[in-house]
N, C-alpha and C positions, 0 to 999 in steps of 0.2 A: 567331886572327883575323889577316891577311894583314899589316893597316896597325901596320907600326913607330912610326910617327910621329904627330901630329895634324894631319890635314891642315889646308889655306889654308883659314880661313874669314872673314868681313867682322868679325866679332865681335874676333878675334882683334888688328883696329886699330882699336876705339876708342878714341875721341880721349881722353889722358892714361892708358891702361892699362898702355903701355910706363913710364911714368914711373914709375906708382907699383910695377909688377913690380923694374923695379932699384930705388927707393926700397928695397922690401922686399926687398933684396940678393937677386935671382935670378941671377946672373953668380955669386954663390956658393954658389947650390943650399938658397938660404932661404927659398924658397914654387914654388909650382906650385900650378896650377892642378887642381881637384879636382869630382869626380862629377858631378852631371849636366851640367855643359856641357861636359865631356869625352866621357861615354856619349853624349849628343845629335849634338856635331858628327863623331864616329865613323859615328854611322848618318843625318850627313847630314840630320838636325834642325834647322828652328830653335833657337836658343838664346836661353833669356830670362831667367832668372838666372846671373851669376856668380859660382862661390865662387876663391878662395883660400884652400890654407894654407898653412901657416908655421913655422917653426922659432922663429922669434922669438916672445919674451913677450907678452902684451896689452899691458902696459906699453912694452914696446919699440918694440913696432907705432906706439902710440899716439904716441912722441916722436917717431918717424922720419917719421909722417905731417905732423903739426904743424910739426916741421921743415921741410918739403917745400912746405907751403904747401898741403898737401891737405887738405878737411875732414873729419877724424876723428869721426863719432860713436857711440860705445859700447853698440850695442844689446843684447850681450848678453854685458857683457865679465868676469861671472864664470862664463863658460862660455868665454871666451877669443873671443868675434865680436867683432868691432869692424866698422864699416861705413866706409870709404871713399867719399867721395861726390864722382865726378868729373862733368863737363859730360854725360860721355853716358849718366851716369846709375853708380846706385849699387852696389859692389864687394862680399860680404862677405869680411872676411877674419878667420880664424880659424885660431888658434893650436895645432898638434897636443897630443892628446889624449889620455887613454885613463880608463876608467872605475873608480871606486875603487868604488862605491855604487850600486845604483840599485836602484826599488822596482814597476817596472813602467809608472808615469809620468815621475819626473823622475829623473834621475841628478846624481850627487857627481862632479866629472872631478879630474883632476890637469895639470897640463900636462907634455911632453914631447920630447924632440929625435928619439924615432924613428919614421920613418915607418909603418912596419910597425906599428906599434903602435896609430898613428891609424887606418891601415886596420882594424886588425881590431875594431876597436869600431863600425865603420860596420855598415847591416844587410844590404845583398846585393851579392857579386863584382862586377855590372856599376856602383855605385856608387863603387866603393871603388878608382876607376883617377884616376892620377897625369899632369900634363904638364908639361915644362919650359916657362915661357912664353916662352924665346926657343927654343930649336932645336925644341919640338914632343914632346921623345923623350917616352916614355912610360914609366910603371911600375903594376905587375899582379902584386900579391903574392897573388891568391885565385885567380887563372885568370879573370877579368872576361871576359878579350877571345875568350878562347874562348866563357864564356857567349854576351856579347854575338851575335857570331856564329851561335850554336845557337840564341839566341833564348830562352835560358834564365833562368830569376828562381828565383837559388839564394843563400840565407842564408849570411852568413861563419860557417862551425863550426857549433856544435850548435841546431839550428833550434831549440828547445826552451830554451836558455837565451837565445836571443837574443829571443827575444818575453817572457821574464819580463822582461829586463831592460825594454823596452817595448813595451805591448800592442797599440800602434799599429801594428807590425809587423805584424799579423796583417791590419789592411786595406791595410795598405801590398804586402802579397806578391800580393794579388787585383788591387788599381789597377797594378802594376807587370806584372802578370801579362796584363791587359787592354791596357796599352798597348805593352807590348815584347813578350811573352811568346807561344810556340809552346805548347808541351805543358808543366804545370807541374814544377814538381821534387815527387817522392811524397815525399820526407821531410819537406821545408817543408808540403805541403800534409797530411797527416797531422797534424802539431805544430802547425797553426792547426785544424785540425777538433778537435783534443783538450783546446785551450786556447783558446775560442772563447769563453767565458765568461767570459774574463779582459776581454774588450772592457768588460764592464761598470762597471769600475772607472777606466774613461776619464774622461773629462772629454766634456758632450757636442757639446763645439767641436771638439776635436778629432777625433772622430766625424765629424761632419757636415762638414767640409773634406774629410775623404778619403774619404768616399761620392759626394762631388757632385764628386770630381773623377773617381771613378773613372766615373762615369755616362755621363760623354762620353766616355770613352778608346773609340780606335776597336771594339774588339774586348769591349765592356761586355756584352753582351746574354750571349755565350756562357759571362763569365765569373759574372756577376752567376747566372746556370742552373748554376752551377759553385757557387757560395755558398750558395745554396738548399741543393741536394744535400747538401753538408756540414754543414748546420745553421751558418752562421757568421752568416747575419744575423738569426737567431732570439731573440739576447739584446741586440740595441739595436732592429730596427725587425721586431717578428716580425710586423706585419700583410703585409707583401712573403712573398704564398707561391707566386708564382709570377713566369717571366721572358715567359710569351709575350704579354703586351701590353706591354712595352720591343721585345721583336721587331717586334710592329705597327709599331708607334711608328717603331722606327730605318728600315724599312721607308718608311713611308711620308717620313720627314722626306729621306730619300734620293731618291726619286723627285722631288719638290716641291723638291729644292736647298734643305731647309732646316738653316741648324746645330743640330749635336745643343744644348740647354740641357738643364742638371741640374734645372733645378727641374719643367722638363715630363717629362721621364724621370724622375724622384721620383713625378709625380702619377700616369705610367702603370703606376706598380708597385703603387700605393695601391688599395685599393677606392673607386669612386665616393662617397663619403659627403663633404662638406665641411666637417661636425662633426669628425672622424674624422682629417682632412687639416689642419684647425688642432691638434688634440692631439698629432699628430704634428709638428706643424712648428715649436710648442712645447718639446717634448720634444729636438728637434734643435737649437735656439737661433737658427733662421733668423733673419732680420733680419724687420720689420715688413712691408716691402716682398716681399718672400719667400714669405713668409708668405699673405698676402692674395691672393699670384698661387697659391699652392698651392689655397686654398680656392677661387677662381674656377676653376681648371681643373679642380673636384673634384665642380664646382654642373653640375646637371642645365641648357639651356638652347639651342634653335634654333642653327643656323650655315648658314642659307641665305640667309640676311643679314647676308653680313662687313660691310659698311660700319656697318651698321645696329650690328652687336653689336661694333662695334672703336668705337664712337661710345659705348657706352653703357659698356664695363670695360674700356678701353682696347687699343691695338692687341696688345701681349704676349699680354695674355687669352686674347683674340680669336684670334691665330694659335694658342695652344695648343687651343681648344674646338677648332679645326678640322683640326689634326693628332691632337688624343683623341678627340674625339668625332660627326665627321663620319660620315655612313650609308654612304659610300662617297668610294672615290679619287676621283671625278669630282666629287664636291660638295666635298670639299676641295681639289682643283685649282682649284674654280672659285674659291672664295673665296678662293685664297690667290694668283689672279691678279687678284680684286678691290679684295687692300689693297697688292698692290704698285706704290711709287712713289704711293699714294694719302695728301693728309695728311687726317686727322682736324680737318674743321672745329669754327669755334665760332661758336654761332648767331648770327646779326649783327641781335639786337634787345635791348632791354633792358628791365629793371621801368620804368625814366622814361618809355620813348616809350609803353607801356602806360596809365600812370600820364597821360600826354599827351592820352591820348583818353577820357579821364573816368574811367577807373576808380580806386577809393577806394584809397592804398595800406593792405599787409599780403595778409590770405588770398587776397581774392581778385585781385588782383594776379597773384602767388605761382600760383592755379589755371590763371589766364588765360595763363602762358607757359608750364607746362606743357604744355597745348594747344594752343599754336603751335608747341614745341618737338616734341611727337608728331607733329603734323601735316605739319610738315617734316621729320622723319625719313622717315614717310610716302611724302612724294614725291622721298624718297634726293638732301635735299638742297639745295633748289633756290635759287637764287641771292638776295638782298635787295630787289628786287622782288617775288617771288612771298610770301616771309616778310611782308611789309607785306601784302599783300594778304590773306594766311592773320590775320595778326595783325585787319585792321579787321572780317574774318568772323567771329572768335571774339567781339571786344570788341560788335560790332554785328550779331547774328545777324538 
C-alpha cells in the first residue's frame, strides 16, 4: 500500500489524546495506536473506536493514568484493557500480549514487551497494523497494508489454528469479508467451511453481535450467499437457506434511502412465520425490544395504510411491513413517503370525558373508545373537533 504514514484525520486531535499518548510514553515508543482505527482511517473511514497498545503493565498503565489526573477504569485488566476515559470520550488501552491457552472461547494471555508478538495473536493482517501517535509512521509485520489495498481478509498464519483458538473468527472472516473484502482468501474460507461447527460452542451473544453486524455491512447480501454455499450458518441459524429476499430487501431499502437495519435484514432471511421469528430470536438473545420488532415484521398484515399500521405497531414495524412486505415498489414508496416527517398521534380523548357523557365506568367505557379510537383511525386522523363529534355518535347513537 502507497501510505507510509497515517494520514491527518480529526480523530487524531481529540481533546486530551495527545496527553494521555505522552502519559503513556509514546516519545519513547511505549504505545501506538492499534487495528481498526488505524485500518479505518487508511481507507478514509470514519473512526469510532480507539484502541491503544502498550508496552507498559496494566499496573503501570493504571498509575501513570491516575497520576496524570486521567480516569482510569479497569474493564478488562486481566486481559491487560484498561479504559481511559477522556472528555471526548473513551480510549481502550491495552497492554501487549500474546497467548499461552486458549479453548476456542476464552484465552489465558501472558503480557509482553514485543510487538511482533502482539500482532501475531491478533486474527487478520489488515488488523494487526501499528501507528506512532505523534509522527503517524506505521508498522506491518503480516503484510496488512498490502492486504488492505487488495482488499483482502487474510488470517495471521494457519487459518486453522487461528479459529480453534477462537471460533468467533469464523463470522468475523465473513463480516470483515463483507465490509472490506474483494474476493476471499480460499485458505481462510476453506478452514471456516471445515470448522463451521465449531460456532456452536459460542456463546449465543456473541453470535448474534457479529451477525447483526455483518447484515448491514455494505457488501452482506453477496457474502451472506457466500455463507449459505459453505454451510457456515447452518449450525447457529439453519432456518436462513437462502439470500435472495436480503437481495429484495437491500434492493429496495436503496431505492427508498432507507438505512440497512439488522434486525429487518434478520427478518428477510427468516420464513414468514412469527412463531418461528420469536424461537429464533430467543435462541439469539435479542433484547425484548428486538425481539418483538422481529415477530411484527414476521406477522402477515395490510401496508396500504402506513399511517394507520405505524399508529397501530409503531413506526419501526411499520417501515419494515413496508420494506418486507409491500406488493410492489410503488406501495412501498407510497407509504414510506406517508410516514416521513409524519409524528404518530395520540388520540386526544379520554375514558373521563366518556365517562362525562353518562357512560358507567369499566367495559363499557373501555368499548366506547375503542370505537372512537377505530373511527378516527378511519378518517386518518382527524383533529379533536371531529373526535368529539365521533365520540357524542358512539355514546348517543
Amino acid at each position: 500500500m502507497a501510505a507510509l504514514t497515517l494520514p491527518e484525520t480529526d480523530w487524531r486531535h481529540r481533546a486530551g489524546l495527545g496527553h494521555l499518548t505522552e502519559v503513556l510514553g509514546a516519545a519513547e515508543g511505549l504505545c501506538r495506536f492499534v487495528g481498526g482505527a488505524v485500518r479505518d482511517a487508511l481507507l478514509g473511514m470514519p473512526v469510532a473506536d480507539l484502541d491503544l497498545a502498550t508496552a507498559l503493565s496494566p499496573d503501570e498503565v493504571m498509575t501513570r493514568l491516575r497520576a496524570a489526573g486521567i480516569r482510569a477504569v479497569p474493564t478488562g485488566i486481566e486481559h491487560g484493557t484498561i479504559t481511559a476515559v477522556l472528555d471526548s470520550g473513551p480510549v481502550e488501552v491495552t497492554t501487549l500480549r500474546r497467548d499461552v491457552s486458549t479453548d476456542g472461547r476464552h484465552a489465558t494471555v501472558a503480557f509482553t514487551d514485543d510487538w511482533r508478538e502482539d500482532a501475531a495473536r491478533r486474527d487478520f493482517t489488515i488488523n494487526a497494523l501499528y501507528a506512532d501517535p505523534a509522527t503517524g509512521a506505521l508498522f506491518d509485520y503480516f503484510d496488512g497494508l498490502a492486504d488492505l489495498e487488495a482488499r483482502h481478509v487474510r488470517f495471521i498464519g494457519d487459518p486453522l489454528r487461528r479459529i480453534a483458538e477462537d471460533h468467533l473468527r469464523i463470522l468475523r472472516f465473513f463480516r470483515f469479508l463483507a465490509r472490506f473484502g474483494d474476493t476471499p482468501d480460499p485458505e481462510g474460507l476453506d478452514a471456516c467451511t471445515a470448522r463451521a461447527r465449531d460456532l456452536m460452542a459460542l456463546s449465543r451473544e456473541r453470535i448474534r453481535d457479529e451477525l447483526l453486524k455483518l447484515l448491514v455491512a455494505h457488501d452482506a447480501v453477496r457474502v451472506v450467499a457466500l455463507m449459505l454455499a459453505r454451510g457456515i450458518l447452518g449450525p447457529v441459524v439453519p432456518e436462513i437457506t437462502t439470500a435472495a429476499p436480503l437481495a429484495a430487501l437491500a434492493e429496495r431499502e436503496a431505492r427508498l434511502g432507507a438505512a440497512p437495519d439488522p434486525i429487518r435484514r434478520l427478518a428477510a432471511l427468516l420464513p414468514r412465520d412469527p412463531a418461528l421469528g420469536d424461537l429464533i430470536g430467543a435462541r439469539l438473545k435479542l433484547s425484548n425490544a428486538q425481539r418483538k420488532r422481529l415477530v411484527l415484521a414476521l406477522t402477515d398484515g395490510g401496508t396500504a395504510d402506513a399511517r394507520a399500521l405505524a399508529y397501530r405497531v409503531g413506526r419501526e414495524a411499520a417501515e419494515d411491513r413496508l420494506l418486507l412486505a409491500a406488493t410492489d415498489d410503488a406501495e412501498a414508496a407510497q407509504g414510506w413517503q406517508r410516514l416521513a416527517g409524519w409524528e404518530i398521534p395520540r388520540l386526544p380523548l379520554t375514558g373521563g370525558a366518556l365517562v362525562a357523557r353518562g357512560l358507567a365506568k369499566g367495559p363499557e367505557v373501555a368499548r366506547a373508545l375503542r370505537a372512537v379510537e377505530e373511527q378516527w383511525i378511519a378518517e386518518a386522523f382527524p383533529d379533536a373537533a371531529r373526535v368529539e363529534a365521533i365520540a357524542d355518535a358512539v355514546v348517543r347513537p
